[in-house]
LUMVO-665969 format. One record per residue: residue in three letters; x, y, z of N, C-alpha, C in turn. Coordinates in steps of 0.05 Angstrom, whole numbers, plus 32768, in hexadecimal, padded with zeros to 4 digits. Layout:
ALAXYZXYZXYZ ...
// end
This chain:
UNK83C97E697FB083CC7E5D7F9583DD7E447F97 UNK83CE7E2A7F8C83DA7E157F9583F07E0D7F7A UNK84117E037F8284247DFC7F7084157DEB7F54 UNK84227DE77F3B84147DE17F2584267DCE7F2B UNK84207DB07F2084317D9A7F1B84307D907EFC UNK843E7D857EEE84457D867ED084307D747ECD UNK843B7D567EE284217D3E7ED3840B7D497EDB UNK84057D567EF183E77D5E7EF583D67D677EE4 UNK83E57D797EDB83D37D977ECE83D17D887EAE UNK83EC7D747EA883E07D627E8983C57D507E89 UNK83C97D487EA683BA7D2D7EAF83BF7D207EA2 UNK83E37D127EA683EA7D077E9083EA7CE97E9C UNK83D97CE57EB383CA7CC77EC483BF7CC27EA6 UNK83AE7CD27EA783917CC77E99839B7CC47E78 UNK83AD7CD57E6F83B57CD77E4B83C57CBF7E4B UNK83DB7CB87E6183E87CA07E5983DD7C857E62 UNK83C47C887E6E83C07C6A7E7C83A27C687E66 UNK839C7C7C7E4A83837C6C7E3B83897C617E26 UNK83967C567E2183A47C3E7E0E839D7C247E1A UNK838C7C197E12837C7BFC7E0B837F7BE67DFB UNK838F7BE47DF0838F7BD77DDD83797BBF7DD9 UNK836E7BB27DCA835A7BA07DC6836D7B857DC4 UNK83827B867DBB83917B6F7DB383977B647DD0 UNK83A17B777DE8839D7B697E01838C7B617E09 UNK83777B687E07835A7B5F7E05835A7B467E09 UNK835F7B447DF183547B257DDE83757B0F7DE7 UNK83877B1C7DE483A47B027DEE83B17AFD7DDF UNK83B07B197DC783BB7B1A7DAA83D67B287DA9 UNK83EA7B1F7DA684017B277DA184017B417D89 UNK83FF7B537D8783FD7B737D78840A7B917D7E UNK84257B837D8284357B9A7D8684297BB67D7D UNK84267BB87D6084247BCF7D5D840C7BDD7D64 UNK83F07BD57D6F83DB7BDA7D6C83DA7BF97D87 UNK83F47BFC7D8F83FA7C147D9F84027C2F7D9B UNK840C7C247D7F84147C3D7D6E83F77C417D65 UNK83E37C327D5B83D07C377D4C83BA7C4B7D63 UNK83BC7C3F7D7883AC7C507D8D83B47C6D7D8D UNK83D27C6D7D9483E07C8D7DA383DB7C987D84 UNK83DF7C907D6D83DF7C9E7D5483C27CAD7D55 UNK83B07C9B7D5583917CA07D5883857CBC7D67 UNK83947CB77D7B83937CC87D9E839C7CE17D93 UNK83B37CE47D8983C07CF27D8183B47D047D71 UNK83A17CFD7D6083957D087D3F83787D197D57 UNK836D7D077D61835B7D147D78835E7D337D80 UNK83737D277D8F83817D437DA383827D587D90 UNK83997D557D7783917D697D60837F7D727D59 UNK836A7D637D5283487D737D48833B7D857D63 UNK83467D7A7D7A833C7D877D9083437DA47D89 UNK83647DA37D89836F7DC27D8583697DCB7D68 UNK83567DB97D5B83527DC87D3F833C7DDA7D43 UNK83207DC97D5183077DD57D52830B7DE87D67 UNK831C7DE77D7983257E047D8E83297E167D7B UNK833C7E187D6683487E2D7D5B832D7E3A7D41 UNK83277E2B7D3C83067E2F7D2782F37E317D33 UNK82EE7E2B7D4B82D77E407D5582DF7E587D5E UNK82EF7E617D6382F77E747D6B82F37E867D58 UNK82F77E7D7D3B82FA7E937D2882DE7E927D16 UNK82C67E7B7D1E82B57E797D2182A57E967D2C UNK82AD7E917D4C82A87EA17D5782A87EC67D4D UNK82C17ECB7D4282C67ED77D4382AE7EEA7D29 UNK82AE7ED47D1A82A87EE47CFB82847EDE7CFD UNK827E7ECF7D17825D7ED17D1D824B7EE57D26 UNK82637EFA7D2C824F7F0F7D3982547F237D2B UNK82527F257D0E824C7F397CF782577F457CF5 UNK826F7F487D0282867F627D04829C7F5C7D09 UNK82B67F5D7CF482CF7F4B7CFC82DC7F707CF3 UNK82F57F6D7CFE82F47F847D0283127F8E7CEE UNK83137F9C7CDE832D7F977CD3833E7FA67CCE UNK83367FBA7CE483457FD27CEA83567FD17D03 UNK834C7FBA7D0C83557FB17D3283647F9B7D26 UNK83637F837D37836E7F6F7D3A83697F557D2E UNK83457F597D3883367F3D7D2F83427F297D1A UNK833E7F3E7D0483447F2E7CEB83627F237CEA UNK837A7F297CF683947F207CF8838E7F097D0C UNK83857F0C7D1E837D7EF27D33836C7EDE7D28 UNK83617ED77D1783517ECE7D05835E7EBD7CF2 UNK83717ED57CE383907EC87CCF83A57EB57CE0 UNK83A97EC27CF583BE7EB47D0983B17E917D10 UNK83967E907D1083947E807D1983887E677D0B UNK83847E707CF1837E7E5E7CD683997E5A7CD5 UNK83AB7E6A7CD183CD7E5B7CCD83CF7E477CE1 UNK83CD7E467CFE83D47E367D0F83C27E1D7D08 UNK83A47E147CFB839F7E067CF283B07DF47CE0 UNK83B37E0A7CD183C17DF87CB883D47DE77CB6 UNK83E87DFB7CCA84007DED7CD883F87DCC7CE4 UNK83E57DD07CF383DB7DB97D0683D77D9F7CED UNK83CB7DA87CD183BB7D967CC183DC7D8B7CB2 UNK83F57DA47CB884077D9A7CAB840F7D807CBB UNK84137D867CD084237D697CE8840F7D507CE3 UNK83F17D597CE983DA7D3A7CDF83EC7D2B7CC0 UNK83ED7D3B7CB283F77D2E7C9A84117D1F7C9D UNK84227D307CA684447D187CB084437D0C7CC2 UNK842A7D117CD084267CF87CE8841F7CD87CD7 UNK841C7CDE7CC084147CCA7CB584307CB07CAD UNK84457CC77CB284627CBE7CB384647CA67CC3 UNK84577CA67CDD84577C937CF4844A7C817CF1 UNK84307C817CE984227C687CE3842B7C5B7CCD UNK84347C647CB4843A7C4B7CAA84547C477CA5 UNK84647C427CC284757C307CCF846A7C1A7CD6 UNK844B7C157CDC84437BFB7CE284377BF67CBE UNK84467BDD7CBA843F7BCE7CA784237BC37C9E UNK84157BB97C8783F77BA87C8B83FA7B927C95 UNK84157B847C9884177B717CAF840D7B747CCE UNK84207B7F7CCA841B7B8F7CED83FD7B9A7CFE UNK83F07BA37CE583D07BAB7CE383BD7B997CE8 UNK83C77B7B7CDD83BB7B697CDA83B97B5F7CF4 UNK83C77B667CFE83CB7B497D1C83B87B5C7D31 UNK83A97B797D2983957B7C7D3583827B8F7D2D UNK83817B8B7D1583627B9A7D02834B7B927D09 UNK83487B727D0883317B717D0C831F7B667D28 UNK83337B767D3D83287B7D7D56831D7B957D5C UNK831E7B997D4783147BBE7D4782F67BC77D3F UNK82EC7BAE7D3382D67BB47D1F82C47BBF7D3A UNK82AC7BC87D3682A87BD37D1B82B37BF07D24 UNK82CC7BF47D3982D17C107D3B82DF7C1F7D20 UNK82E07C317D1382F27C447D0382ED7C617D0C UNK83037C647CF983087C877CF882ED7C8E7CEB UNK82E67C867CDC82CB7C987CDA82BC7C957CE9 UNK82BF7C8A7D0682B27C9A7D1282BE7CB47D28 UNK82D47CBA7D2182D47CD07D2A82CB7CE87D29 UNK82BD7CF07D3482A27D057D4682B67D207D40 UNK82CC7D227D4B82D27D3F7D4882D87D437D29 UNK82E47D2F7D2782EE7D3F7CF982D07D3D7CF5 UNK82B47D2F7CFB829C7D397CED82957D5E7CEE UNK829F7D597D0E828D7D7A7D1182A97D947D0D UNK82BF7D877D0782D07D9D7CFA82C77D9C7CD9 UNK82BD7D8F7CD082B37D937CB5829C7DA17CB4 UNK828C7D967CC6826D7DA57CC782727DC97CCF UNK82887DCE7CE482827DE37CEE82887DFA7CDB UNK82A47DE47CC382A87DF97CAE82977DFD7C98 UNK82877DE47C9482697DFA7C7F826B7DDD7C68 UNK827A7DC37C6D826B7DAD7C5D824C7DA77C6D UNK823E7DA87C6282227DA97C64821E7D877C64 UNK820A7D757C6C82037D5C7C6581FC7D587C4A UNK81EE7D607C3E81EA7D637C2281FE7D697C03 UNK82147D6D7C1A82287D757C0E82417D5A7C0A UNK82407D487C2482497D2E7C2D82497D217C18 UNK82617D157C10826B7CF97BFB82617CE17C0E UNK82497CC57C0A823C7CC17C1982277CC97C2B UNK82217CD47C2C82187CE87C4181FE7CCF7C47 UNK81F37CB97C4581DE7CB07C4D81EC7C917C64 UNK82127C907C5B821E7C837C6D822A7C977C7C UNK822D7CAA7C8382407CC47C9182327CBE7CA9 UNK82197CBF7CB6821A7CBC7CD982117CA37CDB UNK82097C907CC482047C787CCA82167C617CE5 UNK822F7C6A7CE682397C5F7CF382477C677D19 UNK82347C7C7D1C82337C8C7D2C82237C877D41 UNK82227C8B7D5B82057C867D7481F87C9A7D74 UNK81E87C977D7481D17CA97D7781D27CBF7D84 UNK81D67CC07D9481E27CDE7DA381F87CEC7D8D UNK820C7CDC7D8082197CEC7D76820F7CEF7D5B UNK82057CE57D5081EC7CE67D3881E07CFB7D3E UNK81D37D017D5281C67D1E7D5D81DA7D397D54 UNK81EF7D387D6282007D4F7D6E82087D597D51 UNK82137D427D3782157D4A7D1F81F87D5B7D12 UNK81E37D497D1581CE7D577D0681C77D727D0E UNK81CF7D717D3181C87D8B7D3881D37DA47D2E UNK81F27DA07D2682067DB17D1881F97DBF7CF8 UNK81E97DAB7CF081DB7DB67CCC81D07DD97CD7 UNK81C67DD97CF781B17DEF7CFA81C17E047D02 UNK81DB7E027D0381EF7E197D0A82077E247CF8 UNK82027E3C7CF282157E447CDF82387E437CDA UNK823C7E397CC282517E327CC482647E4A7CB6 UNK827C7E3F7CBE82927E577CB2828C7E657C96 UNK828D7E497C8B82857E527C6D82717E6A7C70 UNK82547E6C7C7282457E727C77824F7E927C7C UNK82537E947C98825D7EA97CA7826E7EB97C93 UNK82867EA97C87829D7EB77C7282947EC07C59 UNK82737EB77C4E82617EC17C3C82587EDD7C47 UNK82517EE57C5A82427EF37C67824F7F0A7C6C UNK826D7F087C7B82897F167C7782897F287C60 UNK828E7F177C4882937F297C34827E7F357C2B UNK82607F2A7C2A82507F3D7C2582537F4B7C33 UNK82537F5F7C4B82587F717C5382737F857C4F UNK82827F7B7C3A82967F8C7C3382887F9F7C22 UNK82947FBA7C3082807FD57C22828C7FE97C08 UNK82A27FDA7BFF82B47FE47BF282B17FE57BD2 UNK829A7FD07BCD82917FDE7BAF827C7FE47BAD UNK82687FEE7BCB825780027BC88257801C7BBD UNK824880207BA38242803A7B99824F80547BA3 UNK8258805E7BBB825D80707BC8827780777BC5 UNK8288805A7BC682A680617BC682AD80667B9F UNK8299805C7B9182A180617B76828F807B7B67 UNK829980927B77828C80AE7B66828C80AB7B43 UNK827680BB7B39827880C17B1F827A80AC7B0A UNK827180917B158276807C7B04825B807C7AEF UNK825A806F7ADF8244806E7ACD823A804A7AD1 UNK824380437ADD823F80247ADA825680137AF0 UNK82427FFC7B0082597FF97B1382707FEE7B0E UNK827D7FFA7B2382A77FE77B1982A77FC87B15 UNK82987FBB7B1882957F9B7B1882937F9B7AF7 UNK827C7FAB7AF3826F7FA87AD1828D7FAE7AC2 UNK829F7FC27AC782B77FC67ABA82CB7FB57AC2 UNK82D17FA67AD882D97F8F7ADB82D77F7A7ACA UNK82BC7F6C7AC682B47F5D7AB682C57F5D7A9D UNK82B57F6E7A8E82C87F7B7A7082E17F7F7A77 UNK82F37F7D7A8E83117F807A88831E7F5D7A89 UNK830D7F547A9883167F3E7A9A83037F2F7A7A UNK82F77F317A7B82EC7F207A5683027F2A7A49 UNK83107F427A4E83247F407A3483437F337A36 UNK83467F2C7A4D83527F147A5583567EFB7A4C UNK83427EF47A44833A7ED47A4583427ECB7A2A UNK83477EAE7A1E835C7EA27A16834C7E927A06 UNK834D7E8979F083417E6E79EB833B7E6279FB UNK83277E4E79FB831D7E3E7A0A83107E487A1E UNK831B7E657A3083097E657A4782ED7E7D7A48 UNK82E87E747A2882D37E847A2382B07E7F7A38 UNK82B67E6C7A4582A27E5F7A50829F7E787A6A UNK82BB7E817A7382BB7E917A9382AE7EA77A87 UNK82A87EAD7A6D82927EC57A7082787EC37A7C UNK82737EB47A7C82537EAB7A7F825D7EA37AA4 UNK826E7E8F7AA982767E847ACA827A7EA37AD6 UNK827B7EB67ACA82817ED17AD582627ED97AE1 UNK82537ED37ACA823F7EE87AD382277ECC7AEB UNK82307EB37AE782227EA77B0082357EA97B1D UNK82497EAA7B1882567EB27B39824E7ECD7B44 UNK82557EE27B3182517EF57B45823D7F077B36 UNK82317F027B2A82197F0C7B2282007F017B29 UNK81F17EE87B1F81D97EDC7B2581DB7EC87B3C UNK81F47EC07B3E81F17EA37B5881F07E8C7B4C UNK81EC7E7A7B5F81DD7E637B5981D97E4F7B74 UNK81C57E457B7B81BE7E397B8B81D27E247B91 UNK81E67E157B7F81FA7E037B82820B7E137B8D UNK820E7E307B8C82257E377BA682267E3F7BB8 UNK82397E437BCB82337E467BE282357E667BE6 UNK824B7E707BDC82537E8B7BE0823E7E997BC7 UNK82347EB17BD1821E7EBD7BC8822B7ED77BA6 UNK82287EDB7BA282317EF27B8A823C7F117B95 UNK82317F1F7BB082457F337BBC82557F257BC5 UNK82507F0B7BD0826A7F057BE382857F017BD2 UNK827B7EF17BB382927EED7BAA82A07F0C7B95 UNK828F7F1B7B97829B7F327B8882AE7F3F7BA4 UNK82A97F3A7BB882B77F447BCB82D57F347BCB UNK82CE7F217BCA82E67F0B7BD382F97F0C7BB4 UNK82F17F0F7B9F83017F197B8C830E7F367B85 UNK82FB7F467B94830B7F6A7B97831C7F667BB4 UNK831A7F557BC283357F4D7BD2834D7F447BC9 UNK83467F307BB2835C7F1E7BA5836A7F317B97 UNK835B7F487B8D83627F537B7583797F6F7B7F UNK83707F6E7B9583747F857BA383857F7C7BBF UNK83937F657BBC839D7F5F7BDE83AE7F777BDF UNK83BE7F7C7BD783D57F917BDF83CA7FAA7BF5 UNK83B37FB17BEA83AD7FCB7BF083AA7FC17C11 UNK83B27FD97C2783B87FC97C43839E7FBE7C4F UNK83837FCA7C4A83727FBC7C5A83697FA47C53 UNK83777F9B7C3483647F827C2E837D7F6D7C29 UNK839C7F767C4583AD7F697C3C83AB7F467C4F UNK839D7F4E7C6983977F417C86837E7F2C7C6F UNK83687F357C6383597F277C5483547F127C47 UNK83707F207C3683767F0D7C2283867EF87C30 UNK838C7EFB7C4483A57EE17C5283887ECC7C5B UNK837B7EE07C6983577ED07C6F83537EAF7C5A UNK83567EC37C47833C7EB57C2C83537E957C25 UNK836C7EA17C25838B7E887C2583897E747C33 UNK83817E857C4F837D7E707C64836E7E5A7C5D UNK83547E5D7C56834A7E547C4F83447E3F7C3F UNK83597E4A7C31835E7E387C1283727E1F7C20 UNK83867E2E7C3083977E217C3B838F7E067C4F UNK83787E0E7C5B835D7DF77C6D83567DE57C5D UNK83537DE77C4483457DD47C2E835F7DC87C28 UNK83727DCF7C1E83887DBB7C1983947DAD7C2C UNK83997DB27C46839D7DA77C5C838B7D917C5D UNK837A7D8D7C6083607D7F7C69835E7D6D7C44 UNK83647D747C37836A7D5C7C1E837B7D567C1F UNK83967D657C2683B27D597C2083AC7D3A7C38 UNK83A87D457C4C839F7D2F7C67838C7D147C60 UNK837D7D1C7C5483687D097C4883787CF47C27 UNK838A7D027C2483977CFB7C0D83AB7CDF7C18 UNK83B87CEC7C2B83D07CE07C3683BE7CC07C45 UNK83A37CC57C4D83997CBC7C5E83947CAA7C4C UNK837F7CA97C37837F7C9A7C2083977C837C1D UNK83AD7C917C0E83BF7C797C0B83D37C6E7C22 UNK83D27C757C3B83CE7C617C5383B67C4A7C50 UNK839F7C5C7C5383897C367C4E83957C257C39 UNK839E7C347C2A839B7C227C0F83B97C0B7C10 UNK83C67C147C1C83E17C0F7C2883DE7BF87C38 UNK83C77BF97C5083C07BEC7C6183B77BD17C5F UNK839A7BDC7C51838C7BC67C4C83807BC27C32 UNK83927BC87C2383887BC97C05836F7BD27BFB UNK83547BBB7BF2833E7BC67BED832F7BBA7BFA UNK83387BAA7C0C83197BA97C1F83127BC07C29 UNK82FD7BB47C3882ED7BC67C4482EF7BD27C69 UNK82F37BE67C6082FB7BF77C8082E97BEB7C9A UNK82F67BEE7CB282ED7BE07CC882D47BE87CDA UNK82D07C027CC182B27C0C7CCF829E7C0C7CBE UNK82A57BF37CA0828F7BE67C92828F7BF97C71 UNK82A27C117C7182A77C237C5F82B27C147C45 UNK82BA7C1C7C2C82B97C0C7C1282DC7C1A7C19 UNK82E27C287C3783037C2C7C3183087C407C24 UNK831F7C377C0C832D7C477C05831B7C5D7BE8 UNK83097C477BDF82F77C537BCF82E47C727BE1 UNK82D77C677BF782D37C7B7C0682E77C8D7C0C UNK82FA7C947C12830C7CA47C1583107CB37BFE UNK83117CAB7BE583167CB47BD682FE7CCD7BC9 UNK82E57CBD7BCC82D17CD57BCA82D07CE57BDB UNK82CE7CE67BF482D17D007C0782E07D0A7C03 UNK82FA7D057BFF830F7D1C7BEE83077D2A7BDB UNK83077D1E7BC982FF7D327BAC82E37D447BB7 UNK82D17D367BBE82B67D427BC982B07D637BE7 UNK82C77D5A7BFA82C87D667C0B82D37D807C10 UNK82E07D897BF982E87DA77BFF82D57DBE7C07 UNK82D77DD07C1B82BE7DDA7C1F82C47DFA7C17 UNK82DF7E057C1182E47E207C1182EB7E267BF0 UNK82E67E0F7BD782EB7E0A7BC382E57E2B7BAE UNK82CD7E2C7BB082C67E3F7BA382D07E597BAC UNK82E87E667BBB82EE7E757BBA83097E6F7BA7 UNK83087E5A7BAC832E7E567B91831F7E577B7C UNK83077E4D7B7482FC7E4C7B5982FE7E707B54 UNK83027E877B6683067EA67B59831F7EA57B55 UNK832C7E957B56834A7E9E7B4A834F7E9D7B26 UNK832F7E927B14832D7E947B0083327EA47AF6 UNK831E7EB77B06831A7ED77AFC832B7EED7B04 UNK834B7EE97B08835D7EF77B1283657EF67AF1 UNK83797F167AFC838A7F1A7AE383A07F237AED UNK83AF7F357AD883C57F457ADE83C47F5D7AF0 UNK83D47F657B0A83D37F797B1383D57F9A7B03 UNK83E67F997AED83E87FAC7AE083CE7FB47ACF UNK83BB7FA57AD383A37FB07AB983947FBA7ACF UNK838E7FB47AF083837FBF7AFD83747FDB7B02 UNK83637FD97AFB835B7FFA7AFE836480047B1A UNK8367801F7B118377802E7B29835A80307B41 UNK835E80307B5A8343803A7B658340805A7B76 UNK8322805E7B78831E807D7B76832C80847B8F UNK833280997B8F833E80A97BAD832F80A57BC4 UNK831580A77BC6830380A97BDE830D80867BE0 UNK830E806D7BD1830B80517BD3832C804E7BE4 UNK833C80627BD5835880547BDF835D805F7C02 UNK834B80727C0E834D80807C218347806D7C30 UNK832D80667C29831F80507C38832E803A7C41 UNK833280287C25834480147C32835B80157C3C UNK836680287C41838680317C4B8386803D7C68 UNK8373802D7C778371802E7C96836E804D7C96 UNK836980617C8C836680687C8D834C80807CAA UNK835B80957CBD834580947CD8833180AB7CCE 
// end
């Protein structure tokens, strides 16, 4: 077994000697255009360890059976948190870049054309892998336009493979917990008495969620993504985190939520950097900028419609109690 050496095993030859700057290039005096590289490099390496940690849980929830009596599902949680964490540092990394001024920007922006961040390849397929669809894309007829062809490929190829979203639809439909069986002697299912507990809830004005009640988890609709068991599931989780098996769950469904704000807060912060930068021109990869940024934000949340069930929450105390055979079940019960 041969000794490990520190720079070896980083190959920290190769991480510290790819810094190029273009401004040497050319004979351009651009101090800062080094920070702009390692900053860059930096955001890379992160998505690297992002799409590591999301396929994994990818992985995990693709083969029809996550397990939530074992481990799976805590390894799953553990490792959507360590995302999030990661999406927290991308955001205060933003601390460092704008230490360089739009002065400072200037003395080598437009050696860059037509490179930009949009074209960065990995934030496409960490979006794709989590279930923004192309059709789903703010732009979406400029989104690989500025891409090579090979990597134009590798995106399109991603539409034909299922994404988290997807998979996390699929999840909860398979939650077996307001099948008929665990609710003896009922006359009508616990959802239908759900319904009517929550209509008597409702307030002026949100007379409308009667009717948004019965297209989420009743009829569907082709505009969503998550199906009508999945979301009756994902709200008898919400409704019900406490109870222990649907406590690992509900941290699940947060995570999640938690992925979507990360990934806007990031896009947010990212926004008023351009705007900071280079006011309203136009971005260096031909983009309208800060206007573009601004629609993929609002546009891009992909785990949205599970916060849209936090409508239909109420008070824990009006909760119907659940049946004995139901509370056995969920209470790890061997």
């Amino acid at each position: 077994m041969s000794n490990v050496y520190y720079p070896d095993y980083l190959q920290l030859d190769k991480i510290l000697n790819a810094q190029a700057p273009e401004s040497d290039k050319h004979g351009v005096q651009a101090h800062d255009e080094m920070l702009f590289i390692i900053i860059h490099q930096a955001y890379e390496l992160w998505f690297k360890q992002i799409l590591h940690e999301a396929g994994s849980v990818i992985e995990m929830f693709a083969d029809k059976h996550v397990d939530d009596n074992g481990g799976e599902l805590n390894i799953a949680v553990h490792r959507m948190e360590r995302i999030n964490t990661i999406l927290s540092v991308l955001v205060h990394q933003m601390d460092i870049m704008e230490t360089m001024t739009p002065l400072d920007f200037l003395d080598f922006r437009d050696l860059l054309r037509p490179a930009s961040g949009f074209q960065s390849m990995q934030f496409k397929i960490l979006e794709a892998r989590l279930g923004l669809r192309m059709e789903k894309r703010f732009g979406k007829q400029y989104y690989t336009s500025q891409l090579t062809a090979a990597h134009k490929g590798e995106i399109e190829a991603l539409e034909k493979q299922p994404t988290l979203l997807e998979l996390v639809n699929a999840w909860l439909e398979r939650m077996p917990f307001l099948h008929a069986e665990y609710w003896p002697g009922r006359e009508r299912p616990f959802f239908d008495d759900l319904q009517d507990l929550y209509a008597s809830t409702l307030v002026k004005g949100e007379e409308g969620n009667a009717a948004l009640w019965r297209t989420i988890f009743v009829e569907g609709s082709p505009e969503r993504n998550l199906s009508p068991a999945a979301c009756r599931s994902a709200l008898f989780i919400m409704l019900y985190r406490d109870e222990p098996i649907f406590q690992q769950a509900f941290r699940f469904l947060q995570g999640l939520l938690d992925l979507d704000t990360g990934m806007a807060s990031w896009r947010s912060r990212h926004i008023n950097m351009v705007h900071r930068m280079i006011g309203l021109r136009v971005g260096t990869g031909g983009s309208t900028g800060k206007a573009y940024l601004k629609g993929a934000m609002d546009s891009h949340y992909i785990f949205s419609e599970i916060a849209d069930l936090s409508s239909f929450l109420f008070e824990r105390r009006k909760l119907p109690t659940l049946p004995d055979a139901l509370k056995q079940a969920i209470g790890f019960g061997r």
